[in-house]
C-alpha positions in Angstrom: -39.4 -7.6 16.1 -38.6 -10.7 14.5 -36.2 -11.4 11.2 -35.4 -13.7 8.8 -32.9 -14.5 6.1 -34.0 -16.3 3.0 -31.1 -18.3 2.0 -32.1 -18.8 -1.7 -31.6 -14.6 -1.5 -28.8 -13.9 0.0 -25.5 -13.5 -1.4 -23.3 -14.0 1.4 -22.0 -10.5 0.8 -21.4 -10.1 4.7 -22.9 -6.5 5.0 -25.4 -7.9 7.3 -22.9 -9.1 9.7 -20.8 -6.0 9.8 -23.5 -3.6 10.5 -25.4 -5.9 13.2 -23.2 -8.8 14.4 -25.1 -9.3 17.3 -28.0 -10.1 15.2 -26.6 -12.0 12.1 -23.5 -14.2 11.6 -22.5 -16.3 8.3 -23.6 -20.3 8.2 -22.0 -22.1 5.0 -21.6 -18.5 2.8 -24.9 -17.4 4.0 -26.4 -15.0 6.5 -28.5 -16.0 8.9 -30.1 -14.1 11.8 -29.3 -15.9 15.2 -31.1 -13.7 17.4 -34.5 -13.5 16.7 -36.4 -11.5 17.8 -34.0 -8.9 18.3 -33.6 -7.1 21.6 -34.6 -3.5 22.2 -31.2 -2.2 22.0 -30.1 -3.7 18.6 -33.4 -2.7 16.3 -32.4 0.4 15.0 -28.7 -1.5 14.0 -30.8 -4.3 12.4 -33.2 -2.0 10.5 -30.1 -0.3 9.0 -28.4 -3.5 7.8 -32.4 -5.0 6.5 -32.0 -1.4 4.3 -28.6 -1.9 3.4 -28.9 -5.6 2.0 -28.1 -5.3 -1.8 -30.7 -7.7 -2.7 -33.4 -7.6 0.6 -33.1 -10.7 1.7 -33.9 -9.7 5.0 -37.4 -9.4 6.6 -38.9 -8.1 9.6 -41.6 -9.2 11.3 -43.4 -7.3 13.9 -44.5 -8.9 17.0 -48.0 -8.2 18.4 -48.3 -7.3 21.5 -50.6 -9.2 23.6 
């Protein structure tokens, strides 16, 4: 799976960060996801922070398998 931050969004609130820090670090007050996609290991931690976002500036995007 794939993610994205939208920048115009996010609030910087740093929940994101907290809950999957592997996955998404701060840039200039806002969150942005570093690691995409996201391995394996960290999806069900970066599903919970996409949840917890106060204002769902995160997507997911599902890669197809080929």
């Amino acid at each position: 799976m794939r993610v994205k931050v939208d920048p115009e969004i996010c609030i910087g609130c740093t929940l994101c960060t907290q809950t999957c820090p592997e996955v998404f670090r701060m840039e200039s007050e806002k969150a942005v996801a570093y690691v995409s996609p996201v391995p394996a290991g960290l999806e069900d931690s970066c599903r919970k922070a996409v949840k917890e976002c106060p204002v769902e500036a995160i997507t997911i995007e599902n890669q197809a398998k080929t």
